[in-house]
N, CA and C atoms as a LAMMPS dump frame, in Angstrom:
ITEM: TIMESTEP
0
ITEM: NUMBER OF ATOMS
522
ITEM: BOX BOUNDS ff ff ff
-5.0000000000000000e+02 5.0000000000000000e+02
-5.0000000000000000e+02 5.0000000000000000e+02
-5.0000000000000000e+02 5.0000000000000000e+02
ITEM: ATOMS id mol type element x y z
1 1 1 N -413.264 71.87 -366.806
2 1 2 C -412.962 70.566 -366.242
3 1 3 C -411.505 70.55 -365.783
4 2 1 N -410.721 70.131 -364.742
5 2 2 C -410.086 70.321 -363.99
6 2 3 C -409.224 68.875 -364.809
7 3 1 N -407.825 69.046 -364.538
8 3 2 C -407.136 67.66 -365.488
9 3 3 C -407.446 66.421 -364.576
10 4 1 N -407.854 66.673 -363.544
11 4 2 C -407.852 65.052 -363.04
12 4 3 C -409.099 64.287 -363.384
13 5 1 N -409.821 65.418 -363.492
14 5 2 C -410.916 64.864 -363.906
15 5 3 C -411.101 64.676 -365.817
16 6 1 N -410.324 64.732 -366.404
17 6 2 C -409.982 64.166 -367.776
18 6 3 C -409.043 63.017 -367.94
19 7 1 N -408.458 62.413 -366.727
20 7 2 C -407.722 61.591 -367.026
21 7 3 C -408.436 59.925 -367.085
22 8 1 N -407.76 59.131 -367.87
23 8 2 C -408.509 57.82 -367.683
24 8 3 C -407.164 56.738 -367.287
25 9 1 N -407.496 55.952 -366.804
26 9 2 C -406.356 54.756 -366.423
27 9 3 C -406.015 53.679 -367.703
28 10 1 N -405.427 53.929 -367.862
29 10 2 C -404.891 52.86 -368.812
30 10 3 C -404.086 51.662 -368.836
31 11 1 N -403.472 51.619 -367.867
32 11 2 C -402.698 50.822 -367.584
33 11 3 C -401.855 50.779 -365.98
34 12 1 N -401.119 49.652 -365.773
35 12 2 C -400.661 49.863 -364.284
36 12 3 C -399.074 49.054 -364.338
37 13 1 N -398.535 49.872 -363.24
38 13 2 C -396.994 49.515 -363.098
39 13 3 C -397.098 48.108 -362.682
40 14 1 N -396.419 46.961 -362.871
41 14 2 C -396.356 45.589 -362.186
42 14 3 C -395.232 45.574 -361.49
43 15 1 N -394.027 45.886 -361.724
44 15 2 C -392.928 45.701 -361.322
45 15 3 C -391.633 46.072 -362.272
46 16 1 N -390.542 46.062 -361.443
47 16 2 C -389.29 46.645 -362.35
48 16 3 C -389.069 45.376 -363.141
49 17 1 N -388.116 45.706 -364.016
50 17 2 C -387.036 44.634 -364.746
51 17 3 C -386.004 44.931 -365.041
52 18 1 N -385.234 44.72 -363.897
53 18 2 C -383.964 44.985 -363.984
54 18 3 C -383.27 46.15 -363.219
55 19 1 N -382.586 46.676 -363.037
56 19 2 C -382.197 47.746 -361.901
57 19 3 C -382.024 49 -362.669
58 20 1 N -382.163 48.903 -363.465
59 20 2 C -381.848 50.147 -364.699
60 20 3 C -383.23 51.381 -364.744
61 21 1 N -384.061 51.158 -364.227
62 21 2 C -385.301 50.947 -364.372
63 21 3 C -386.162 50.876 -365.246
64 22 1 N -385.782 49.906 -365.914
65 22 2 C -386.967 49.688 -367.187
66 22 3 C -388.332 48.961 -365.805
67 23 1 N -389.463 49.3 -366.573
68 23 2 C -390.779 48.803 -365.858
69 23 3 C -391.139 47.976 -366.591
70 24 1 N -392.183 46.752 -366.206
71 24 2 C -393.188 45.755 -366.656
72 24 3 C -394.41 46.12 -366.324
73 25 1 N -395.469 47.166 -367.655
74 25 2 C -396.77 47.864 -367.367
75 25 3 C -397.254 46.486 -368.134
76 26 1 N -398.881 46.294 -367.537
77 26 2 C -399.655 46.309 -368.015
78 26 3 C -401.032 46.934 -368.315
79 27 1 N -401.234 46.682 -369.994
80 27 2 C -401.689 47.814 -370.503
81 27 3 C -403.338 47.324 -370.104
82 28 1 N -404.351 48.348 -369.941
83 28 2 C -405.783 47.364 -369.684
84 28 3 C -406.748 48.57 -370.135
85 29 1 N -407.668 48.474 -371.134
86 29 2 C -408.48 49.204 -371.229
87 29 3 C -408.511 49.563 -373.014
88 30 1 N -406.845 49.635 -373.161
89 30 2 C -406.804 49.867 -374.24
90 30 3 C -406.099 48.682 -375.313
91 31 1 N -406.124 49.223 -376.265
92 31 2 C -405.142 48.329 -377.288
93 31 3 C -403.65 48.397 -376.792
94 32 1 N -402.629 47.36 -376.91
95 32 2 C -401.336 47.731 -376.579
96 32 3 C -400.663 47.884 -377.604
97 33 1 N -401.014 48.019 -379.096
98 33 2 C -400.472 48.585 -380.175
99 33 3 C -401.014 50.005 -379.903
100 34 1 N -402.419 50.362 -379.539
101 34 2 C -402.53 51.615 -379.387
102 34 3 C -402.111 52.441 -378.79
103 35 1 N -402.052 52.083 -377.357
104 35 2 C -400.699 52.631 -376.494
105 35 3 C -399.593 52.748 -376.775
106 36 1 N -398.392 51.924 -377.619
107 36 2 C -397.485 51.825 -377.93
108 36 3 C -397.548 53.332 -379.172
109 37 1 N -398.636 53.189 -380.031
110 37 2 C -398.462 54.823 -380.617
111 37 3 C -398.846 55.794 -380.595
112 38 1 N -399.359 55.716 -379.372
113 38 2 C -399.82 57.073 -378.477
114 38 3 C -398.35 57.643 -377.907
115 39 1 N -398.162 56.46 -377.076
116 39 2 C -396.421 57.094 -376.333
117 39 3 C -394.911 57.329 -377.165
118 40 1 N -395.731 56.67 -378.412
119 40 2 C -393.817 56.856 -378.802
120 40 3 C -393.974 57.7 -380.264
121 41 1 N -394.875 57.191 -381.188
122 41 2 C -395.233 58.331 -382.506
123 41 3 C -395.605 59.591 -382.055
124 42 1 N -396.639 59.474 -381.108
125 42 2 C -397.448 60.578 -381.033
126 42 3 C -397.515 61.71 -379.83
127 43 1 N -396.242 60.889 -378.559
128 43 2 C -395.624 61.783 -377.885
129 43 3 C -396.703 62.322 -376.862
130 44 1 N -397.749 61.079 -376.698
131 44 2 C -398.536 61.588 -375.575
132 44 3 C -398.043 61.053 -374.142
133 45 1 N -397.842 62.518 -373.263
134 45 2 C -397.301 61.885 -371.756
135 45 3 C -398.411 60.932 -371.233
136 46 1 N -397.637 60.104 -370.06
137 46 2 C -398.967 59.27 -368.938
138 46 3 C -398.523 60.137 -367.734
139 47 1 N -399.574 59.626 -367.072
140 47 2 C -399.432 60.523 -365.892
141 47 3 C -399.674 59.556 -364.811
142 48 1 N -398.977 59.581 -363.585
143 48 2 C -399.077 58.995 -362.304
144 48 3 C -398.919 59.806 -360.836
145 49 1 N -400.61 59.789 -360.488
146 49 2 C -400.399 60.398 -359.224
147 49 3 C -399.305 60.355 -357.806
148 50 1 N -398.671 61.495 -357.693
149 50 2 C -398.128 61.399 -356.405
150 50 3 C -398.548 62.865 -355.776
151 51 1 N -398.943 62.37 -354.253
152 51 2 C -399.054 63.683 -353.559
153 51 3 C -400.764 63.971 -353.953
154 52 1 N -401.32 63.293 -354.335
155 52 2 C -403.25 64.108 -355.07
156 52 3 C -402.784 64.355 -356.321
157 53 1 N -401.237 64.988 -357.039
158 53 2 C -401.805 65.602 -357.921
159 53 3 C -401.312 64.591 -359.173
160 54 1 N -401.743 64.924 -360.535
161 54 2 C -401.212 63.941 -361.607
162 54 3 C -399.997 64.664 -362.459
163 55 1 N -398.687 63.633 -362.367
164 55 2 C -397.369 64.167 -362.719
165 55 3 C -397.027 63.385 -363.85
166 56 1 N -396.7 64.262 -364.855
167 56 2 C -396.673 63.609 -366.249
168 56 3 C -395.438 62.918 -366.577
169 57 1 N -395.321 62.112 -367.2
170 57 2 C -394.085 61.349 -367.572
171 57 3 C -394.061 61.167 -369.263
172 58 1 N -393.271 60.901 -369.922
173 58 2 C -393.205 60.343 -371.045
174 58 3 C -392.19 59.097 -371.433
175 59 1 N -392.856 58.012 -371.968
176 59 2 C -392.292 56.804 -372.591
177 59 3 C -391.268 57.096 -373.037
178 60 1 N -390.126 56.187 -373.095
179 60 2 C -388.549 56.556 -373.834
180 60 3 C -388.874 55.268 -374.712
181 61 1 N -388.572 54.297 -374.412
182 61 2 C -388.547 53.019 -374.972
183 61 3 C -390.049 51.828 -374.689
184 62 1 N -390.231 51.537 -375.57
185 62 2 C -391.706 50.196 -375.566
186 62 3 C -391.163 49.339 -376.285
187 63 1 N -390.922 48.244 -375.628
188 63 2 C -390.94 46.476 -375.834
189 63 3 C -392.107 46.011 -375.443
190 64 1 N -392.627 44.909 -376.643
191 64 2 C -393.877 44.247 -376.247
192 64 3 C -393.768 42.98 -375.72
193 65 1 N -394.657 42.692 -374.72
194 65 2 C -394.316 41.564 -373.818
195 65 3 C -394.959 40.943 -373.541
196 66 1 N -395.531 40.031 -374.308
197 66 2 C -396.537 38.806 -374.483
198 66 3 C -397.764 39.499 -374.589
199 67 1 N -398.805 39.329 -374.093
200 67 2 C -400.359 40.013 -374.783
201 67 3 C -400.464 41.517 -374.522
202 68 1 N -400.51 41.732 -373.421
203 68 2 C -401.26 42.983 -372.427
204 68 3 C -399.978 43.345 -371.905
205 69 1 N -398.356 43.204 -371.886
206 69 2 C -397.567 43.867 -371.13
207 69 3 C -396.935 44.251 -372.083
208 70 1 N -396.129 45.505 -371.223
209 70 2 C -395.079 46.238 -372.016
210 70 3 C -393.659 46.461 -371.194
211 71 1 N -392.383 46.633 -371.657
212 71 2 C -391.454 46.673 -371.503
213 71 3 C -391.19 48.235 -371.55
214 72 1 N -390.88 49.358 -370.576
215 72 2 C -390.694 50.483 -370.91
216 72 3 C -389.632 50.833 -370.281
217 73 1 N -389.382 52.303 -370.464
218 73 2 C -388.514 53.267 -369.613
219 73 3 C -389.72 54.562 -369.253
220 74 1 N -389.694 55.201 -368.415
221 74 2 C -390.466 56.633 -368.231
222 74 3 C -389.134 57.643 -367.733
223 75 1 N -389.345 58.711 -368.308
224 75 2 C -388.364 59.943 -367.976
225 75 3 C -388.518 59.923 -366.271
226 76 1 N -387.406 60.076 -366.407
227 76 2 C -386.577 60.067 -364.617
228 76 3 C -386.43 59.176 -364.114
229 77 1 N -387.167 57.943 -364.44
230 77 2 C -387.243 56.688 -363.668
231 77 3 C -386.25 55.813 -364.059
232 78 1 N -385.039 55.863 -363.305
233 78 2 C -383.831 55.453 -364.311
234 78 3 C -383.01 54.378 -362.804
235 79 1 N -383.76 54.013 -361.972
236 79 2 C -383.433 53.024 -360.887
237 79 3 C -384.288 51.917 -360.587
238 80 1 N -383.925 50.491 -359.962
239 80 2 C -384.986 50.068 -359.156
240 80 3 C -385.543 50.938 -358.135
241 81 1 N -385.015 51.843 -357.213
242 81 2 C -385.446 52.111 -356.332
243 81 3 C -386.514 53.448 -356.766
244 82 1 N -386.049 54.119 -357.871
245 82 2 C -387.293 54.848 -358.217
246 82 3 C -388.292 53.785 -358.861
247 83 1 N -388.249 52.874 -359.472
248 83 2 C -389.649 52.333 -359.911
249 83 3 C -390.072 51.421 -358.607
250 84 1 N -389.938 51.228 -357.317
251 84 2 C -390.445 50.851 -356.354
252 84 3 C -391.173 52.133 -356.029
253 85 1 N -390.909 53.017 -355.777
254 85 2 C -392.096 54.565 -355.928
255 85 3 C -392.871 54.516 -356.392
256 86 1 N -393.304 53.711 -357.973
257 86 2 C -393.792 53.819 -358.286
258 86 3 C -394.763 52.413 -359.066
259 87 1 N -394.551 51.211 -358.333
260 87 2 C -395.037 50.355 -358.317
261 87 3 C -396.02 50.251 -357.577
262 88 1 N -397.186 49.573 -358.823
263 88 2 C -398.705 49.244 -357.971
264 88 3 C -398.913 50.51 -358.827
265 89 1 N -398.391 51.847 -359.339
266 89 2 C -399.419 52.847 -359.703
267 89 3 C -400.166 52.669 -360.822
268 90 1 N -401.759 53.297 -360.811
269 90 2 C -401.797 53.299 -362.418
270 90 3 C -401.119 54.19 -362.973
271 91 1 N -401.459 53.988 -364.259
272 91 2 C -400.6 55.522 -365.577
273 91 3 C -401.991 55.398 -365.706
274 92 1 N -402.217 57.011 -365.96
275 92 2 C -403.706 57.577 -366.59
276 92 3 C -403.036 58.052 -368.521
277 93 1 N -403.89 58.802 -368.9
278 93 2 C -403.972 59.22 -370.37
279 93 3 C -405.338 60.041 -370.039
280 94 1 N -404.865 61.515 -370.918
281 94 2 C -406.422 62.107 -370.929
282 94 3 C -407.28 62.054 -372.076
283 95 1 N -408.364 61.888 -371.251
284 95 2 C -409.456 61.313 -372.405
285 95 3 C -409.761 61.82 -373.574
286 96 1 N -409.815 62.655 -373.902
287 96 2 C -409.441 63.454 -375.165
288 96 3 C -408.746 62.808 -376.09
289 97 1 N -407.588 62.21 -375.645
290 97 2 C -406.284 61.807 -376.544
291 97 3 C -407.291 60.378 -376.736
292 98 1 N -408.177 59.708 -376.297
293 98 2 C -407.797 58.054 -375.87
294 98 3 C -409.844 58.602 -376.624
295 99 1 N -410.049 59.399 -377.186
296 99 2 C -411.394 59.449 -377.59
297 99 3 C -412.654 59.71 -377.04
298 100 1 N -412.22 60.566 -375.45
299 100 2 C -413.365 61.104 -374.952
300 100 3 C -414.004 60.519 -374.225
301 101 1 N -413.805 59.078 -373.85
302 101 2 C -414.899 58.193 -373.06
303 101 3 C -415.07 59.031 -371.666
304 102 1 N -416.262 59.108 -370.966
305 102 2 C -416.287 59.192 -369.981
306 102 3 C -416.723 58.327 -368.714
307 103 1 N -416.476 57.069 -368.741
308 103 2 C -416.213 56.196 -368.399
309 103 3 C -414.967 55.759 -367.588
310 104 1 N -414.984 56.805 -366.502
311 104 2 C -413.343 56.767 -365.668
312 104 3 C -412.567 55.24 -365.35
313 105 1 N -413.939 53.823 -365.051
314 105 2 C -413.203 52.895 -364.934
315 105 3 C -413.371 52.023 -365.774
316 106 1 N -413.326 51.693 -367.548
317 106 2 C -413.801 50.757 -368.348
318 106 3 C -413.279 49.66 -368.059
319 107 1 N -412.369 49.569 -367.629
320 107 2 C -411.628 47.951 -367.329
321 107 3 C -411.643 47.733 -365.629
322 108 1 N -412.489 47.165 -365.048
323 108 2 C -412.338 47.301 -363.354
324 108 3 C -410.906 46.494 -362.96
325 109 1 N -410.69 45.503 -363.873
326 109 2 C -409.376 44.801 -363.333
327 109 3 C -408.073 45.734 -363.062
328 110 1 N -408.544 47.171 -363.237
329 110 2 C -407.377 48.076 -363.026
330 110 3 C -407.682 48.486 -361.27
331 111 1 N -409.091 47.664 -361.038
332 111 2 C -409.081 47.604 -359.007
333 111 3 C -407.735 46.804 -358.388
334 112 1 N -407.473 45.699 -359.547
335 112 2 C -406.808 45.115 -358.322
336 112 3 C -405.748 45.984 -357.449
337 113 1 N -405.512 45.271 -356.071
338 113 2 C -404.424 46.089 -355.428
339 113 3 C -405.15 47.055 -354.628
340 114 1 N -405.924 47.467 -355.102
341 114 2 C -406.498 48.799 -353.886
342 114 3 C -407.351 48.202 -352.937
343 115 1 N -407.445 49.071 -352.13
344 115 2 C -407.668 49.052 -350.803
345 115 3 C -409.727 49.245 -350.877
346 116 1 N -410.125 48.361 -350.548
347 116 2 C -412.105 48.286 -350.409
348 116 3 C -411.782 49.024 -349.375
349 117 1 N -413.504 49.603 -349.046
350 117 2 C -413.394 50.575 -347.341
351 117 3 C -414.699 50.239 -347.404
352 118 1 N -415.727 49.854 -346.142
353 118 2 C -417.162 49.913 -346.374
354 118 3 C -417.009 50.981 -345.324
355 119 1 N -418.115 52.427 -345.8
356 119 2 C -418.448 53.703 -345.471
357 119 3 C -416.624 54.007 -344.278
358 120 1 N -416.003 53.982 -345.304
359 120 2 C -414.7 54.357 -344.736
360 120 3 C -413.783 53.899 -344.152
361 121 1 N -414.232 52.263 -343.358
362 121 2 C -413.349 51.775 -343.095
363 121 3 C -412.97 50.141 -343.873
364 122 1 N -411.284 50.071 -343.755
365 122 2 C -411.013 49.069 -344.37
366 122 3 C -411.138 47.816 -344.324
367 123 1 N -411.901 47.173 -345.26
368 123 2 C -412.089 45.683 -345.26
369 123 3 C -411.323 44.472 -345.596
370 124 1 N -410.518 44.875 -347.036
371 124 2 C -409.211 44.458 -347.591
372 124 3 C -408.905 44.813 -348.66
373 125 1 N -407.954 44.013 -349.442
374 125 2 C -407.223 44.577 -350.662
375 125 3 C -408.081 43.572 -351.219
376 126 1 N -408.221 44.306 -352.343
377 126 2 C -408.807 43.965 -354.028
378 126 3 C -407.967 42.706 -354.573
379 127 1 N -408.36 41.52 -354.839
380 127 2 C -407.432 40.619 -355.821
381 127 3 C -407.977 40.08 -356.555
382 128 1 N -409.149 40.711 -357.503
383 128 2 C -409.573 40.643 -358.829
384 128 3 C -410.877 40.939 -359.053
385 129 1 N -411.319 41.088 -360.425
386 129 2 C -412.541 41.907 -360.249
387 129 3 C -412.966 40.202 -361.569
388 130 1 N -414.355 39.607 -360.764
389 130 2 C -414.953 38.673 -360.812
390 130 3 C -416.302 39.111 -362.122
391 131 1 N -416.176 39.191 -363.412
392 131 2 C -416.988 39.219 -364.358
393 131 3 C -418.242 38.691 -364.464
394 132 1 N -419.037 38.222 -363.05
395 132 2 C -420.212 37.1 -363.067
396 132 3 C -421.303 37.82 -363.586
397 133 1 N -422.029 36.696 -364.793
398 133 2 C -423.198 37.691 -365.524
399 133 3 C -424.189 38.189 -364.027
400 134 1 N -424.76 39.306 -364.545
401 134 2 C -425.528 39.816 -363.615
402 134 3 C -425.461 39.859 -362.318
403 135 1 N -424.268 39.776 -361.784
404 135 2 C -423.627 39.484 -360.755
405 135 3 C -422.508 40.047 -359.863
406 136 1 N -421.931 41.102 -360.912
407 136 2 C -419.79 41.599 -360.912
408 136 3 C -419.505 40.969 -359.557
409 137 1 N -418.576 40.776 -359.147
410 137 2 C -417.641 40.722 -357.68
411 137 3 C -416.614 41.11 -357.735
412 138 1 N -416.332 42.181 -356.523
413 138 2 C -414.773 41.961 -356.215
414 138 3 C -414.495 40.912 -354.97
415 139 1 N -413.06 40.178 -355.794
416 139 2 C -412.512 39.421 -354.909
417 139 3 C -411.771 39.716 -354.284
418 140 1 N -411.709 39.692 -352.762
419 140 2 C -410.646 40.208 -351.957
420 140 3 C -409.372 39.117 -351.321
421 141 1 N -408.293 39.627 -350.962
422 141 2 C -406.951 38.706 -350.93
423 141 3 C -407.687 37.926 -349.775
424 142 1 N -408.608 37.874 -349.024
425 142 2 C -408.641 36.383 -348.295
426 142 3 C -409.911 35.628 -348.773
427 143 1 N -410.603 35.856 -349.827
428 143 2 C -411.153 35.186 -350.879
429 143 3 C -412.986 35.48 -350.879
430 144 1 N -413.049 36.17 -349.95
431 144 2 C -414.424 36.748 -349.893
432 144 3 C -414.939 37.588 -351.359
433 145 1 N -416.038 37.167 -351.834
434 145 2 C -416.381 38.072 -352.949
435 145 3 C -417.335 39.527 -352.409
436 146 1 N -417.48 40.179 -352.989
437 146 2 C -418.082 41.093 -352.721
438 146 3 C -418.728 42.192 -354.267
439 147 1 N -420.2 41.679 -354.145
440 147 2 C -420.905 42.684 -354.846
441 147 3 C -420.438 44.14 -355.277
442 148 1 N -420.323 44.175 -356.768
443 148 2 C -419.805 45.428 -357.45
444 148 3 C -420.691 46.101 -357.856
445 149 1 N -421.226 47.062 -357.814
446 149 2 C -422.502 47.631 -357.985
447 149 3 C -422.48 49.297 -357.953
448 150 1 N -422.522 49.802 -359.07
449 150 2 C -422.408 51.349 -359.931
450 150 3 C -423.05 51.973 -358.015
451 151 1 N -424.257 51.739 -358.19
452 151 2 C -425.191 52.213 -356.934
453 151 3 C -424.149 51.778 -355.601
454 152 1 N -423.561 51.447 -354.861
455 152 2 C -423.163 50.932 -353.832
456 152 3 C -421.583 51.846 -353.859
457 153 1 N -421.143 52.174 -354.943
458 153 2 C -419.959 53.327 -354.653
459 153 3 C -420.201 54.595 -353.717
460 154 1 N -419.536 54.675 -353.243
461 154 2 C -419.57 55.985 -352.515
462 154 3 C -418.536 57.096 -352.863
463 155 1 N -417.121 56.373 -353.352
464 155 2 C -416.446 57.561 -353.67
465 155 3 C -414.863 56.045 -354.29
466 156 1 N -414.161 57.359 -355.401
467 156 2 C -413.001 56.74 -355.37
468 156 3 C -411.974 57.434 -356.015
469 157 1 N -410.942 57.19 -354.788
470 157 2 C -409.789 57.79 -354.705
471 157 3 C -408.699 57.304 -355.46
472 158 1 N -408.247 57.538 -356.807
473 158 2 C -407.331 56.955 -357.583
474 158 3 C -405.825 57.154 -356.856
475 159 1 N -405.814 58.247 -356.239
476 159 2 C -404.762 58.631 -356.326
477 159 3 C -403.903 57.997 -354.918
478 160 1 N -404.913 57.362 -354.139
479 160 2 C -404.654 56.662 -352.849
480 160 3 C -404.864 55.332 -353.363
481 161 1 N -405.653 55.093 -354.427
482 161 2 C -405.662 53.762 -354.871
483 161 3 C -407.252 52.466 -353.808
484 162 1 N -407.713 53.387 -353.586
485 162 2 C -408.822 53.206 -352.196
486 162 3 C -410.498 53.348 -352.861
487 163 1 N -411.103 52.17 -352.898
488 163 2 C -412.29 52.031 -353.251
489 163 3 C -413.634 52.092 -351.723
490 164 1 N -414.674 53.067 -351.877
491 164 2 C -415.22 53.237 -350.859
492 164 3 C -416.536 53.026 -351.557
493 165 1 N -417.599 51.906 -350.6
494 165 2 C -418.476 51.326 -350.937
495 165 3 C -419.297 51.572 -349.526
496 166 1 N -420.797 51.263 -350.112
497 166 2 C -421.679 51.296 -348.89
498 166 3 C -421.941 49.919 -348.932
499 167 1 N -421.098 49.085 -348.73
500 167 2 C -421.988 47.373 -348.534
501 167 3 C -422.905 47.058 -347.806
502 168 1 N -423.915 45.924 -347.973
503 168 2 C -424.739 45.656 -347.906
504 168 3 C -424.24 45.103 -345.793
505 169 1 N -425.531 45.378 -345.066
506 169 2 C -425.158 45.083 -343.927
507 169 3 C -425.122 43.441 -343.905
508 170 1 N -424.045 42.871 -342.654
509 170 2 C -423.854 41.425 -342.742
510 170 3 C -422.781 41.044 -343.803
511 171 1 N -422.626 41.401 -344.602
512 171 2 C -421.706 40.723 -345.853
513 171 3 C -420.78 40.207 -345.513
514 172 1 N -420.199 40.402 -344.105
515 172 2 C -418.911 40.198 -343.317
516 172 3 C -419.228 38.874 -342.589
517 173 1 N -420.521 38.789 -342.018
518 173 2 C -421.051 37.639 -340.615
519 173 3 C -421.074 36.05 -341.307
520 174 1 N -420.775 36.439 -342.719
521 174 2 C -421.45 34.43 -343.592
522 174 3 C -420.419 33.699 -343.075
């Protein structure tokens, strides 16, 4: 198995705080006590794609920040202008460390931000993933929902951040 294909998303960059570059992650998928001793007891890197491939980083500092966020530093990232590089990314963890799931997306709210494509081309950006029983939706930034459906994927590109779906014909004409 090839490492990209062991990695799972765990969490995603929101934005800097402060020019120093400490980041504001939030954590999604997992516990944020669990994360917190994965990265700092237990010295497991995250990783964030640049270029296709996944480039490892490790936590310096974790502040907890109200439920689901964290207050960090990552090795090298020691500017605003490097954590604008790297804002919007997820951080992965390989599954192994995080218990093997193979379940690449357990938390879909780690869509928001990316880019929908129906059979390749773009429809819009993701701005939340809609929990309706028997139902999922993604919501897109001009408020259209759109059917989430295991069957209707066609492919997805973490590392571009780009969800490719075969939607249903018409979904566009209502």
């Amino acid at each position: 198995m090839a490492l990209t294909d062991s990695l799972q998303p765990v969490a995603k960059v929101l934005k800097s705080n402060g020019a120093d570059g400490q980041i504001v992650l939030s954590v999604q998928g997992l516990d944020v006590a669990d994360f917190s001793a994965l990265v700092t007891r237990d010295k497991v890197p995250v990783f964030i794609y640049f270029d296709g491939l996944p480039v490892p980083f490790f936590v310096e500092v974790v502040q907890r920040r109200g439920g689901s966020k964290l207050l960090v530093y990552l090795t090298g990232i020691r500017s605003g202008k490097d954590v604008e590089e790297i804002e919007g990314s997820l951080l992965y963890m390989e599954r192994t460390v995080l218990g093997g799931s193979e379940d690449p997306m357990q938390d879909f709210s780690l869509l928001e931000g990316w880019t929908l494509c129906d059979k390749g081309q773009k429809v819009g950006v993701i701005l939340s993933f809609e929990d309706i029983p028997s139902n999922p939706c993604l919501q897109l930034e001009d408020g259209t929902l759109v059917p989430f459906n295991e069957e209707l994927i066609l492919s997805v590109e973490a590392e571009e951040m780009c969800l490719d779906m075969d939607l249903p014909a018409g979904l566009f004409d209502l």
